[in-house]
Structure formats: C-alpha cells, structure tokens
GUTINU-312688 format. One line per field, with one value per residue (C-alpha): chain; x, z, y; residue in three letters. Coordinates in steps of 0.25 Angstrom, whole numbers, always signed. Example, Ala and Ser with C-alpha at 12.3 -4.5 7.8 and 13.67 -1.06 7.14 Angstrom:
# residues 2
chain <- c(A,A)
x <- c(+49,+55)
z <- c(+31,+29)
y <- c(-18,-4)
res <- c(ALA,SER)
This chain:
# residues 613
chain <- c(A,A,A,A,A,A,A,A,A,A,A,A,A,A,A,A,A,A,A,A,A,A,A,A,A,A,A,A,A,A,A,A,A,A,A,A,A,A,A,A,A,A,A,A,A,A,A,A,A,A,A,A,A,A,A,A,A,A,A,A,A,A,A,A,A,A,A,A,A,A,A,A,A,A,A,A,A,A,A,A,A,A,A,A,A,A,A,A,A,A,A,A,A,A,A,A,A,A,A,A,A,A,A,A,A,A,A,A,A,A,A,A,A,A,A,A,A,A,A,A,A,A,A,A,A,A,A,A,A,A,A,A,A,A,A,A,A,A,A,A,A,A,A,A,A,A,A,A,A,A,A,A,A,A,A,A,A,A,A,A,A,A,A,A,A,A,A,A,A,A,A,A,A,A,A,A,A,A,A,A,A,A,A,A,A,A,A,A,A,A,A,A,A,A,A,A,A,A,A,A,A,A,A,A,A,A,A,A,A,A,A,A,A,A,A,A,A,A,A,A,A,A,A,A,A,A,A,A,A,A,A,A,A,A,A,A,A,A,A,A,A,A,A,A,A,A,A,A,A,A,A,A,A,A,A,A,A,A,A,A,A,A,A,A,A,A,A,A,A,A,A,A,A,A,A,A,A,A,A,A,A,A,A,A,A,A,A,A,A,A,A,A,A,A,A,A,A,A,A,A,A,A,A,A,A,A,A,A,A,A,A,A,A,A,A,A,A,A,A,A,A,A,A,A,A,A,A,A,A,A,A,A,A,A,A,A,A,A,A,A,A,A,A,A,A,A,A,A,A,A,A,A,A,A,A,A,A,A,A,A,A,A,A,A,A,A,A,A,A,A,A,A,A,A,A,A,A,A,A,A,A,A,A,A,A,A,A,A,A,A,A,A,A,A,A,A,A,A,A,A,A,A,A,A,A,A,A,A,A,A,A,A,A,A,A,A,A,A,A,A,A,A,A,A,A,A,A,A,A,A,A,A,A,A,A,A,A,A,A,A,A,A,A,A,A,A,A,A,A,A,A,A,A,A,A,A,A,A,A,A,A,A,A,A,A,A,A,A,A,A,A,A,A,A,A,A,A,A,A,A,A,A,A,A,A,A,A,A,A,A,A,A,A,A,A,A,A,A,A,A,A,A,A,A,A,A,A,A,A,A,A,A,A,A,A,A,A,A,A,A,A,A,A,A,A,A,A,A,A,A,A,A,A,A,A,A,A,A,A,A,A,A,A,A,A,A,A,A,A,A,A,A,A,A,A,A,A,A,A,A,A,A,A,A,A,A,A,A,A,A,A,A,A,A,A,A,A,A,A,A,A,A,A,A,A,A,A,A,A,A,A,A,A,A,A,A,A,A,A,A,A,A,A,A,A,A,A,A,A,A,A,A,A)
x <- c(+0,+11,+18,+4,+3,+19,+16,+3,+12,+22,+13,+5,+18,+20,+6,+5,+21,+17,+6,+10,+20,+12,-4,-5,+4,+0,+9,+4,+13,+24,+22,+29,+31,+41,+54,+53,+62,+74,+74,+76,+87,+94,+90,+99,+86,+90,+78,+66,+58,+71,+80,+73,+75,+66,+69,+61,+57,+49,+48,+38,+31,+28,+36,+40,+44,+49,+53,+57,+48,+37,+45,+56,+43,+41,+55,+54,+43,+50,+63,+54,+49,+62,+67,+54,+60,+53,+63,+61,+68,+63,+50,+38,+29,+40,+52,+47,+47,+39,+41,+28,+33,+26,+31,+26,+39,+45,+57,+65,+74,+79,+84,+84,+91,+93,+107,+103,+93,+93,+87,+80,+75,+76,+68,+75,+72,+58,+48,+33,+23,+25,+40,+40,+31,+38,+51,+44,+37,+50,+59,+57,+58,+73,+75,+74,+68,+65,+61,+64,+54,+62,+59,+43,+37,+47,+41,+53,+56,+38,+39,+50,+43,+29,+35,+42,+55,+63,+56,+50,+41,+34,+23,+25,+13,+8,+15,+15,+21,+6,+7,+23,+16,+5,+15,+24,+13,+10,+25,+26,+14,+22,+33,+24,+17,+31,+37,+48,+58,+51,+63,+57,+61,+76,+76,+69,+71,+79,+67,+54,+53,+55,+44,+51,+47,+58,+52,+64,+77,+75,+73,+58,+61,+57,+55,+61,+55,+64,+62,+68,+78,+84,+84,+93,+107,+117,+126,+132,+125,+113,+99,+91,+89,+101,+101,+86,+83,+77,+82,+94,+95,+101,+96,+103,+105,+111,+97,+90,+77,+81,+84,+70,+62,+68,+69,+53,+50,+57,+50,+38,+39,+42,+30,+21,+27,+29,+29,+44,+54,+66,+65,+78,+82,+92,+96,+99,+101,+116,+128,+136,+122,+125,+121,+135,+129,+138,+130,+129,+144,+147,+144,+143,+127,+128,+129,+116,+108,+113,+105,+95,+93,+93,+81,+72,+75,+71,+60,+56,+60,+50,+38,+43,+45,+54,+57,+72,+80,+89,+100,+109,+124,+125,+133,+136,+131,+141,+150,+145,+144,+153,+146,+131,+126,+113,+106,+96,+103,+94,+84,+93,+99,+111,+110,+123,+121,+134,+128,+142,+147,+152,+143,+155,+159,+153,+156,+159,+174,+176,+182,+177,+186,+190,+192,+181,+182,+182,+166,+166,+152,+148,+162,+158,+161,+157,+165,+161,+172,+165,+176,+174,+158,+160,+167,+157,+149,+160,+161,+146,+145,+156,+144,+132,+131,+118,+110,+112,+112,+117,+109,+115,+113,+116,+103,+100,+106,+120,+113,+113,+128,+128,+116,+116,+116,+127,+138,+129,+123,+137,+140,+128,+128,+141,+139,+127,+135,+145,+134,+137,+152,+149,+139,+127,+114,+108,+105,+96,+96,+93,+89,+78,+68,+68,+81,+79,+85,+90,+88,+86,+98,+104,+91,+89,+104,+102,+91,+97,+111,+104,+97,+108,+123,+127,+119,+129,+130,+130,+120,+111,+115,+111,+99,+93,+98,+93,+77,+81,+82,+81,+91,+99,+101,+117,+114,+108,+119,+130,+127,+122,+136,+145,+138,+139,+154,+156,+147,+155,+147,+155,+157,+141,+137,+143,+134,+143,+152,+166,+167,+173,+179,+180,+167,+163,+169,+164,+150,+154,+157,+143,+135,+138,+137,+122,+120,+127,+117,+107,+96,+93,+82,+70,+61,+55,+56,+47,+40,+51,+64,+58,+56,+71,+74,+67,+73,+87,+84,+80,+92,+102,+94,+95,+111,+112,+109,+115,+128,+125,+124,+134,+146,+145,+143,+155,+164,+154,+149,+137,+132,+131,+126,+115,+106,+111,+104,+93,+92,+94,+84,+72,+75,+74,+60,+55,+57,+54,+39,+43,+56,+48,+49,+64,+71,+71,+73,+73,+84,+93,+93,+94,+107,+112,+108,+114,+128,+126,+134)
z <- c(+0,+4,-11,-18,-10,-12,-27,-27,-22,-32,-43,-36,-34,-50,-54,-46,-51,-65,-63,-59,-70,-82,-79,-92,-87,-84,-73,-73,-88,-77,-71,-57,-59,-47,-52,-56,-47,-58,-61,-43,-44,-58,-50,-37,-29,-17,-9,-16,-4,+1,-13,-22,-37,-48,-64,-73,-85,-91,-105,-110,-97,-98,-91,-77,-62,-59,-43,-33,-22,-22,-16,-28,-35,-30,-31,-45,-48,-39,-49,-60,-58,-54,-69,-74,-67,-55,-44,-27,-19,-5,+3,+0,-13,-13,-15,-28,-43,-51,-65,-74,-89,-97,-92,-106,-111,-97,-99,-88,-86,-70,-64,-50,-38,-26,-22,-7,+0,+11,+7,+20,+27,+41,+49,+56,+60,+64,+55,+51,+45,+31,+33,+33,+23,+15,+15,+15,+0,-4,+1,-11,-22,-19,-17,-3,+1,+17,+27,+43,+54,+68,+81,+82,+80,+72,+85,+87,+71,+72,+86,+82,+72,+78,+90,+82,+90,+96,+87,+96,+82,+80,+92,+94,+90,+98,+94,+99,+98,+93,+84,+78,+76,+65,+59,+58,+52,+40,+38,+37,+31,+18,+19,+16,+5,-2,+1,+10,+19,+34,+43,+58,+72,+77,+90,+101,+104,+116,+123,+116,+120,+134,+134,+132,+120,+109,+104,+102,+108,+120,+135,+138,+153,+154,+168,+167,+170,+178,+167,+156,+163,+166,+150,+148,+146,+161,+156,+169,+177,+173,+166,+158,+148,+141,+143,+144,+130,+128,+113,+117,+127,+126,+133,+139,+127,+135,+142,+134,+141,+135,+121,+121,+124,+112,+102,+105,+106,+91,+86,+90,+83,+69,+72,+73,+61,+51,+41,+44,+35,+44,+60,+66,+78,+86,+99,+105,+100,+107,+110,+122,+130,+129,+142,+152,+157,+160,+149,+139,+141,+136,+122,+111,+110,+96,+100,+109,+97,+88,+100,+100,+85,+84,+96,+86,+73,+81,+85,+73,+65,+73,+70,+55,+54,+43,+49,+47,+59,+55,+68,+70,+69,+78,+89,+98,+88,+78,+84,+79,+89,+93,+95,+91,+76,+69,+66,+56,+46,+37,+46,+49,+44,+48,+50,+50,+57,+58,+66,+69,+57,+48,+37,+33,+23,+16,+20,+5,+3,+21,+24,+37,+49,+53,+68,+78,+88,+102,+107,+120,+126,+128,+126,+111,+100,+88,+78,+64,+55,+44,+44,+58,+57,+45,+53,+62,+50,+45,+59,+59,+45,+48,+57,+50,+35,+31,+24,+31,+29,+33,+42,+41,+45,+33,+35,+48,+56,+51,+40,+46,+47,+31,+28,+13,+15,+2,+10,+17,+4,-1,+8,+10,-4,-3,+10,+3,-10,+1,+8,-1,+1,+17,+16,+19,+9,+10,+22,+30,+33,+46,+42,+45,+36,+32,+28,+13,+16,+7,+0,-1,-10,+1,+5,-12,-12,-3,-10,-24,-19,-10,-22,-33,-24,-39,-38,-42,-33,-40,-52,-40,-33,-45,-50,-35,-34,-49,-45,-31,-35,-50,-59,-50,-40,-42,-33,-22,-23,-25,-11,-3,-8,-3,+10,+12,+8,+19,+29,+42,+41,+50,+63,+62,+60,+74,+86,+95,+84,+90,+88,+75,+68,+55,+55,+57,+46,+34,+40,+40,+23,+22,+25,+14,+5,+10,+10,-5,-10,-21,-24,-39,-45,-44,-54,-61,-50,-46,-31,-26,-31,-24,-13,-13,-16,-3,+6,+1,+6,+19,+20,+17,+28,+38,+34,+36,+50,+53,+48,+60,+69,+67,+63,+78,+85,+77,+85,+98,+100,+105,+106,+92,+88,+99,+91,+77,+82,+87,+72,+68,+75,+70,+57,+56,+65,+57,+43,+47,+42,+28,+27,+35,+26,+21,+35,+50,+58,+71,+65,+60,+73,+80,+73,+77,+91,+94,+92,+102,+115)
y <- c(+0,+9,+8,+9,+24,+26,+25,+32,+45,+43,+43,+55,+63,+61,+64,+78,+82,+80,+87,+99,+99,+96,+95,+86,+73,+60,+56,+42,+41,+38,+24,+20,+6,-4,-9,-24,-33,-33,-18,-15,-24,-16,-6,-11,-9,-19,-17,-10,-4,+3,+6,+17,+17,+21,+22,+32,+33,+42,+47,+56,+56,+42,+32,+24,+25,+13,+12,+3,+6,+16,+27,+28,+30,+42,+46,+42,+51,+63,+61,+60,+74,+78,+74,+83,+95,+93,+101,+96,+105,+104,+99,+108,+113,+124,+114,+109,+112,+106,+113,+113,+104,+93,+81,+71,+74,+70,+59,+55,+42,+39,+28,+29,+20,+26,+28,+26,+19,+28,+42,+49,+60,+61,+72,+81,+97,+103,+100,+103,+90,+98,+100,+83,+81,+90,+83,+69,+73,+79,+69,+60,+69,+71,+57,+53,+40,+40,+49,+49,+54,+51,+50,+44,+55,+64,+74,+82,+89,+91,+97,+107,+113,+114,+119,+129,+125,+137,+145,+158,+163,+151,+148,+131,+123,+112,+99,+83,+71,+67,+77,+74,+59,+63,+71,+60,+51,+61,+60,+45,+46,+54,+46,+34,+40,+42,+28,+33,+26,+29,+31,+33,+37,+34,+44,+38,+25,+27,+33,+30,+16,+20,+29,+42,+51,+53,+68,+73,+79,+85,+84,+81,+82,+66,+58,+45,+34,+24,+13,+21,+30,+15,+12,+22,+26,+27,+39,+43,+33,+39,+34,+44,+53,+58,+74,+72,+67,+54,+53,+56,+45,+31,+20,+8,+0,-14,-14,-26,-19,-5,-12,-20,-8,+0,-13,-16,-1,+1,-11,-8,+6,-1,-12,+3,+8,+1,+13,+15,+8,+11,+13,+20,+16,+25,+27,+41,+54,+55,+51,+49,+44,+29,+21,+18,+6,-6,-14,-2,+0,-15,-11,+0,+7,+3,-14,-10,-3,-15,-23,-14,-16,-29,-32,-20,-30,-42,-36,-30,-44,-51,-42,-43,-26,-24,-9,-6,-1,+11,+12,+24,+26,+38,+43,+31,+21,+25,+16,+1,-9,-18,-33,-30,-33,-31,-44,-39,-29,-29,-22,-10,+4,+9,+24,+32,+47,+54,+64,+71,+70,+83,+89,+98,+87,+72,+58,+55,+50,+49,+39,+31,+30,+17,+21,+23,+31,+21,+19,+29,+27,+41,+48,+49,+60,+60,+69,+75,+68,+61,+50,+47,+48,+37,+27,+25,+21,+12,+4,+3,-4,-14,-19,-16,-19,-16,-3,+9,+25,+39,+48,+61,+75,+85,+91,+92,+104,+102,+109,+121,+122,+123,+132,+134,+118,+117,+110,+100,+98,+94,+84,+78,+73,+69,+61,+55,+50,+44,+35,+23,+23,+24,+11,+20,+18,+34,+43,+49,+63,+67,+82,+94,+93,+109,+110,+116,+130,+136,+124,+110,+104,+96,+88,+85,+82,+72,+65,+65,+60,+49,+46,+47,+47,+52,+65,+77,+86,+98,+95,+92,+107,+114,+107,+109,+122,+127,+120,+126,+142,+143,+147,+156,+144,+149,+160,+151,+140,+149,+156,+142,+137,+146,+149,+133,+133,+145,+143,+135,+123,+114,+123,+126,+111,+109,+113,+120,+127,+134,+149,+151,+166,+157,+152,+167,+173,+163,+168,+182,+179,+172,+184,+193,+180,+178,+194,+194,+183,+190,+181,+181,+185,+174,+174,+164,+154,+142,+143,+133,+142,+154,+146,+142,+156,+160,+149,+156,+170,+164,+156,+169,+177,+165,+163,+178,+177,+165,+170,+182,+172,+163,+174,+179,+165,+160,+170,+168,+182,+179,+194,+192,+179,+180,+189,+186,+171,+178,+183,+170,+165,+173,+171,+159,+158,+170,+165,+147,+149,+152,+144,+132,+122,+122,+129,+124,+137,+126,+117,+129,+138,+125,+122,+135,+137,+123,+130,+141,+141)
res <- c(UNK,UNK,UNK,UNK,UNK,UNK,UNK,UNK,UNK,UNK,UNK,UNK,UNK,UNK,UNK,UNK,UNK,UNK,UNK,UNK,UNK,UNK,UNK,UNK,UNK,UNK,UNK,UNK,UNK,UNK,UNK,UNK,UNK,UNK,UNK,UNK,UNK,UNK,UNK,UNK,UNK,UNK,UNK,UNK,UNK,UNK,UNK,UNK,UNK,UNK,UNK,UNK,UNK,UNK,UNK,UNK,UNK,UNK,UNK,UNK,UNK,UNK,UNK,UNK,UNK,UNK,UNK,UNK,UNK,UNK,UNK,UNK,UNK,UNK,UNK,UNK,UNK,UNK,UNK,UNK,UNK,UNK,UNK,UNK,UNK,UNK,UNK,UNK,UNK,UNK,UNK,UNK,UNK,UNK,UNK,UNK,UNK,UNK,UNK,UNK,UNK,UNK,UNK,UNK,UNK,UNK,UNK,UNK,UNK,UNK,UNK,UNK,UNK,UNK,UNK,UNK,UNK,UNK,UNK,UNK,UNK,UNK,UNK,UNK,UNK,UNK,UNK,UNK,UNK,UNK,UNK,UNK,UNK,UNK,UNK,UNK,UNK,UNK,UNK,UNK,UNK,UNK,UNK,UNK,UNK,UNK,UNK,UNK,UNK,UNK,UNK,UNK,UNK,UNK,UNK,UNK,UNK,UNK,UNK,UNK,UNK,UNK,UNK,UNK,UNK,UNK,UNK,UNK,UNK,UNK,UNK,UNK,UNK,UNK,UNK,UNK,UNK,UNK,UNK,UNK,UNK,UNK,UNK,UNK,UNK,UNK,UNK,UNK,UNK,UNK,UNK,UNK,UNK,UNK,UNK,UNK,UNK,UNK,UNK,UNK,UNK,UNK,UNK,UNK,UNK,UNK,UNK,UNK,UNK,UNK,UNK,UNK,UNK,UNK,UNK,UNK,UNK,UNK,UNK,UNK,UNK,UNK,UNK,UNK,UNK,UNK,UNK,UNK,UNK,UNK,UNK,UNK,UNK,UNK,UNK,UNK,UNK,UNK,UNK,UNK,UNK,UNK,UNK,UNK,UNK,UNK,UNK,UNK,UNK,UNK,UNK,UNK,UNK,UNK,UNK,UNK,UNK,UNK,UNK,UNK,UNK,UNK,UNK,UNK,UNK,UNK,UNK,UNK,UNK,UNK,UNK,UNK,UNK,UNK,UNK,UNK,UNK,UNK,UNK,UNK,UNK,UNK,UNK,UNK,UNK,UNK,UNK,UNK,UNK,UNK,UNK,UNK,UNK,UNK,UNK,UNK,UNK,UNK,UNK,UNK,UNK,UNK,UNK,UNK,UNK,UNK,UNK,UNK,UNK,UNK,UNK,UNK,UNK,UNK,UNK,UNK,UNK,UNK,UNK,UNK,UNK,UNK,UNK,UNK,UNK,UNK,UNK,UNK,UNK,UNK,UNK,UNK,UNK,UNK,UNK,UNK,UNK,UNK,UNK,UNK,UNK,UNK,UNK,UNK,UNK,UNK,UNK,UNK,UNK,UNK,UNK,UNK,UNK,UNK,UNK,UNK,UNK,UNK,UNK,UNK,UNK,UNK,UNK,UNK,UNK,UNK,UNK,UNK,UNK,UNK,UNK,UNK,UNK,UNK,UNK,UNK,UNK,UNK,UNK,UNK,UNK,UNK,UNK,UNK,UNK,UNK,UNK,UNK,UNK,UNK,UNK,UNK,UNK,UNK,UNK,UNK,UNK,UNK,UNK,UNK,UNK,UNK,UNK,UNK,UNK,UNK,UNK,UNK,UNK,UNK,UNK,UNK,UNK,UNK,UNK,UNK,UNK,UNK,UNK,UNK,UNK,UNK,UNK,UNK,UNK,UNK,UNK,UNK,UNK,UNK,UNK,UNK,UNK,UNK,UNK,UNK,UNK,UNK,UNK,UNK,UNK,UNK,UNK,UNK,UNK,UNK,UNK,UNK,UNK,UNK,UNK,UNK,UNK,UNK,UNK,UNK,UNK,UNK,UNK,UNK,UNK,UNK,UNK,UNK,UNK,UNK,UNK,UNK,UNK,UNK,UNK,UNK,UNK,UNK,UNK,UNK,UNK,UNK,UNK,UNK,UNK,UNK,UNK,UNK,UNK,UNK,UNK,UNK,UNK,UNK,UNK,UNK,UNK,UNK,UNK,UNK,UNK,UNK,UNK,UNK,UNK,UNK,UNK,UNK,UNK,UNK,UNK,UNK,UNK,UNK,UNK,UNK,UNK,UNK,UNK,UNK,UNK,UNK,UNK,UNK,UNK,UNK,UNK,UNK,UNK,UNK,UNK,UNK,UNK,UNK,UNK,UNK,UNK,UNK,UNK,UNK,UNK,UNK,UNK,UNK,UNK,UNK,UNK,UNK,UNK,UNK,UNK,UNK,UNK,UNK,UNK,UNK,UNK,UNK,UNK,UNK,UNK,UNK,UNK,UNK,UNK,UNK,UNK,UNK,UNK,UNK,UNK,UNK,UNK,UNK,UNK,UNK,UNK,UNK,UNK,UNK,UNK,UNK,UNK,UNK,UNK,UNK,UNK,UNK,UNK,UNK,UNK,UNK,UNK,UNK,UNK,UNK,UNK,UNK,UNK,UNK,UNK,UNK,UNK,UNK,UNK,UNK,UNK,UNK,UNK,UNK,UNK,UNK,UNK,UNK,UNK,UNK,UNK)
C-alpha cells in the first residue's frame, strides 16, 4: 500500500510541474515502470529497498522512469524536471523556478545509481511545522533520500521556535510535549508519502526508559527517585544526573538490570513504530561521564554498548522487527571495544560523528592515524585533527565490517564561523567525495533546517555529490549561482568568495576563542568590502531571484554588524563589544519574521553568545 501512495505522489509531482510549465501536456506520456530483476543488477543495485537508481528516457515528451524502488521514482521525476529547466533552490514556493516551455519536444537520456546509500537529513535548530515540511518536500528534489526527526518527539527544535527562545520581541506561544507529538506525525506522515528513509530518536535512551523525560538539553530540576538514581553513573562516588541533564547522563552499563531496561524499552519503541527503517540507539550526550564502578572499570563503554546491542537484536529477532540499529562512534565510544562483538551485522549501521573535528579543511586525501591515544575513562580529550578524528574510525572497522555512514556537522552552527558558507561548501564536497576511500556509504547531516542565507549552495552540493561523488565543483557553483540570482550572479559569488576566504573561520568555530589582534584586522578589511558591495540592477528577475537578491541585502547588513561586534571582542574591549552585540541582537530578532524560512536568528546568536566570557 505504502508503494502504490509512494507512486501516486510521484506521478502527481510530475502532473502539477508539467502543468505549470506548459498547460497543453500529457504528463502520463512519461511511464514509471520497476527495473526487471537483470536491469537492478546491471544497474549494481545490491538491495532495492535501500540503493536508488532510475534510468530516463524520454524523447519528444513520451518515454520512461524506470526505478528501483518508489522513491527513486520520485527522484526520477525531480531530475526530469530538473533537465526541462526546472531550478530547486531551497525549501519553500520562493526557492523554485519553474520556467514556462512546451515540454512535447522534451528529450532527455539519465542513468542514475546513486553514489551512496546514505543521503539524510537530520533535524537540528528551531523550527516551525512549515520549516519541516518545507525541507522534507525539498529534500528529494536535490537528491537526498532519508530524513532524521531525533529524540521521541523532535520536542526541543519545535519548542525553540514557538517559544521564540531568547528572543525578547516575540511574546512565546503555548507549547507541549503533546503538541511537539502531532507535529511530528504530520512529519512522518510526509516522509512517507515521498518513500524516504525514516531515521528516528538517538537521544534519550539513557533516561526514558527510567522514567525521565528526554526533551531536551537542560536542567528540569528533576527529583530522583532512588531506583533510577542507583541505575546511573558513580562519578566521584556519586549517583545521579550529570550537571542536571538527563541526556547527558550515562548510566551503569555493567548492570544487566540497567542494560535489560534500555534493551526492552528500545525494542518495544521499534514494535510501536514500525514506520521507521532505521532506530538510532545512543548513549549520552557527553564525555568524560562514564560510570567508576568497579564492574564498569573492567572494560571499555563501547564493549557494554556492544552488549547493549546485541540484548535490543535479540529482542528484536525474536519479535521478527527487521528495524535497523544505527550506533554512535562518538566521544568515549570512538574507541572500539576490546572483547565484545556484534552478532548480527547485518542489522546494524555504523554512524561515524567526529564532533571535534575541523571544518577549516576536508577528510579527502588524510591519512588515518595508526595510533590511539590510551582509553582514560574520563580524563578524555578530543582534538580537531582530521588524522587523529580518522583513526578512530580506522580502529573501529577492523571490528566492524558492515554498512555504515558519516554523520557530520558542516551545517550545523559551525556554519556560522563561515558566514558567506563558500569555505564550508568546499570541503563539504570534498569530505563527501572521500566517504568511499574512508569505508563509509554516504552521510548524514546533522544541520539547522534554516540555513539557506544567503543562499543554499552548500545543502544542494551535498545532495548532488552524494548522488553523483563526480559532481564538478565549479559547474555546479555556477549553474546554482546563475538560477540562484540571474545573470549577475558574479557579483554575489565574487563577494561571498572573498568574504569566506578572509573571514577567520577556525578561531570563531571554536566556543571560547582566545583574544586575537590578527583576527581583528582581516575584520577591519571586511567591512568596507561589505559597504563597497553595489548590488546590480535587478530587472527581469523570476520571484525566487529576487527573493535571493533580498536574502543578500539582509545577509550584508547582518555581516556588517557582526563585524562591529567581533573586531572589538577579538581585542576583549568589552566597552565596546557590549553594545555592538546589543546591535547584533536586534537585528536579527527584528528582521527573523521575513527571513523566517532560510535564517535561524536563535542558532546564529547562539553561536556567538556561547563564545562570551
């Protein structure tokens, strides 16, 4: 049933394209048909629900979509129109062009396997229900194939939005966990309709099943009830909550007792939902908060999280869920376990987050270290060398031999330390067209979901290189560039590009950045470049380039001020910077409303403020 609706989209999305480029067409002279069983294996399709691939042919506006699965239909027909001329920018009505042109004399040849399985989404930032929607509908027209919703309820990227977090304009509307549930459900509910990968929860299995909301990072004030306070981590000879965070809190991983509550907890999550294709199952949102017990001490977390696992996939073998298990390669669990093995590979994913890692430069021709650093339980430091971040990933798969992907953080707030978002760009596609030499089968990005200004380049990089690890970089830059702002896109690139290549991204992607006269000046010479940028004329420009066009002038005027701001803290002179981030500030409460669906005014002043003494 679910590939009958899957394929009734498809064929919709095609109908209501065509017919806004030429009324006249008959869509339906463009059949989706399924690959026969000897063209998925030509076509190296090793497992049709999870690889995409489609081939096109259409001449004179009749033809074929053939497809492996119903959701490469769809991405079939968005490359379809994409050949017609058909422009997708970013989420929204304003992010698309849909030029008008007779599409009988439409020809088009595409063969299409995708270079990686693993082409996702995750949710990250604060969010309204349309911002989600949004992305989910644009996700596949740029060749993404999997979106992530975290947590149970996805509650903590709603709540910041409707609360209008730390945002003094805006009076908070009411918001629940209820509430955050049925926004979630209309979310899945699109993901569905599209055939997309469903990727769900990860935080919140070290409290959850003990009874203990997982809503989001912060310090509820909860009482402990003895029971759980004894299921968690001793750190200092001491039970409970880690700084007051119950996401943050590891538990007492030795303690069969502990270890059953999470396993039947988990796999009685995935028996309720068996919407999701693949259940993350972390442990806490920390490091350096492993339990000191004497049974905890006799081996690594990562040989208790293999236990863990194994306990969920009996579980989960027994009921006949066929749910996979993506676990986490992250801060203490980087290091591989010593004696503990997964039984069952085939039901897991291993999910590579090099958290600390630096965006200042790609993964593509690094070579892994062959030295670890010595297992410390919680005397841990994790440093930004891409080398040393790699080994870890090297240790792991002499252990682990099965499918597995990148989650990584371009586009989350380390986004902000690259503002025109050209460097980050950069090695993001780069990082992506390593993935294969470094054993991985596509990524995850762990990113805020309004992150399209001044523009969107980056995201629809990373689609098109997941898709295609071929994809030229710079004919990809100037066809985006050129839909993006019309024929004087030169005047857009030329500035982003220099601002990226001079802004000091690595001392501002770091959260408590030493004072620096260095830093100061390359400012200093960014502020006449913004105030010498002359727009050129615009005329003659579709809905979605002036909409560009004004994302740009907001995006000067924000980097104007930020530049006030940042050229006095870089030297600390705090009579200064204090009012200049006032500025800041209002700006960017002030002007959210009409820049609400490309710019997150909480994530970007958060990135900032987390830097202040």
């Amino acid at each position: 049933m679910l590939k009958e609706r899957v394929m009734a989209f498809a064929r919709a999305e095609l109908s209501r394209y065509a017919a806004l480029m030429d009324p006249s067409y008959n869509a339906s002279q463009v059949e989706m048909i399924p690959f026969a069983e000897a063209e998925l294996l030509a076509n190296g399709v090793r497992d049709p629900y999870w690889d995409d691939a489609y081939r096109i042919d259409v001449i004179n506006g009749r033809g074929v979509i053939a497809y492996s699965n119903p959701r490469s239909a769809l991405l079939g027909v968005y490359r379809l129109l994409h050949e017609a001329g058909c422009a997708f920018l970013r989420p929204g009505s304003l992010g698309e062009i849909i030029p008008r042109r007779p599409l009988d004399a439409l020809t088009v040849h595409v063969e299409m396997r995708a270079g990686y399985r693993h082409r996702c989404i995750c949710i990250e930032g604060s969010v309204s229900l349309e911002n989600v929607l949004d992305m989910i509908d644009f996700a596949p027209k740029v060749g993404y194939n999997a979106y992530f919703t975290q947590f149970m309820e996805a509650y903590t990227f709603f709540e910041r939005w409707y609360t209008h977090k730390g945002n003094p304009l805006r009076a908070a509307e009411s918001f629940s966990p209820s509430l955050s549930r049925e926004m979630l459900a209309a979310a899945v509910e699109a993901i569905q309709k599209r055939g997309l990968l469903y990727h769900a929860v990860g935080h919140g299995w070290t409290c959850e099943p003990l009874g203990i909301p997982g809503l989001h990072w912060e310090d509820d004030g909860i009482e402990l009830a003895p029971e759980q306070r004894e299921c968690m981590a001793q750190i200092n000879g001491t039970r409970g909550l880690y700084r007051g965070i119950a996401l943050n809190t590891n538990l007492c991983y030795s303690n069969p007792r502990v270890r059953g509550l999470m396993a039947r907890a988990i796999a009685r999550y995935a028996a309720e939902h068996p919407e999701i294709d693949v259940l993350h199952v972390w442990l806490a949102d920390d490091f350096n908060n492993q339990c000191e017990c004497p049974a905890c001490q006799a081996a690594r977390p990562s040989d208790f999280y293999v236990m863990l696992l194994n306990e969920v996939d009996d579980l989960l073998t027994g009921q006949g869920i066929p749910v996979r298990i993506a676990f986490l390669l992250y801060f203490d669990l980087l290091f591989p376990p010593e004696r503990e093995r997964l039984k069952n590979p085939d039901r897991f994913l291993l999910m590579y987050a090099p958290i600390t890692r630096s965006f200042a430069q790609s993964f593509e021709g690094v070579q892994p270290s062959e030295d670890l650093p010595a297992y410390r339980r919680n005397r841990l430091s994790f440093g930004s060398s891409l080398s040393g971040n790699l080994g870890y990933l090297k240790a792991w798969q002499r252990v682990f031999h099965g499918d597995s992907f990148d989650f990584d953080y371009h586009l989350c707030s380390v986004a902000y330390s690259d503002p025109a978002q050209m460097t980050i760009g950069r090695v993001l596609h780069s990082d992506i067209r390593a993935l294969r030499a470094l054993g991985l089968n596509g990524m995850a990005n762990c990113q805020i979901q309004r992150i399209f200004m001044p523009h969107g380049f980056s995201f629809y990089l990373a689609g098109q290189t997941l898709c295609d690890p071929s994809a030229d970089y710079l004919q990809c830059r100037s066809a985006y560039f050129e839909a993006c702002f019309g024929r004087e896109y030169q005047a857009a690139l030329q500035l982003l590009e220099e601002y990226s290549a001079r802004f000091p991204m690595e001392l501002y992607a770091q959260d408590h950045p030493e004072p620096s006269g260095e830093a100061a000046r390359r400012l200093e010479g960014l502020r006449p470049l913004l105030q010498g940028f002359c727009p050129p004329v615009r005329s003659g420009l579709h809905p979605a380039q002036e909409r560009s066009w004004a994302l740009m002038d907001f995006w000067r005027d924000l980097n104007l001020r930020l530049c006030d701001y940042l050229i006095p803290f870089s030297r600390r002179e705090k009579a200064l910077w204090e009012p200049a981030w006032r500025e800041l500030q209002r700006f960017a409460w002030q002007n959210e409303p009409r820049m609400q669906g490309e710019f997150d005014a909480y994530c970007f002043l958060e990135h900032y403020r987390r830097q202040q003494p």
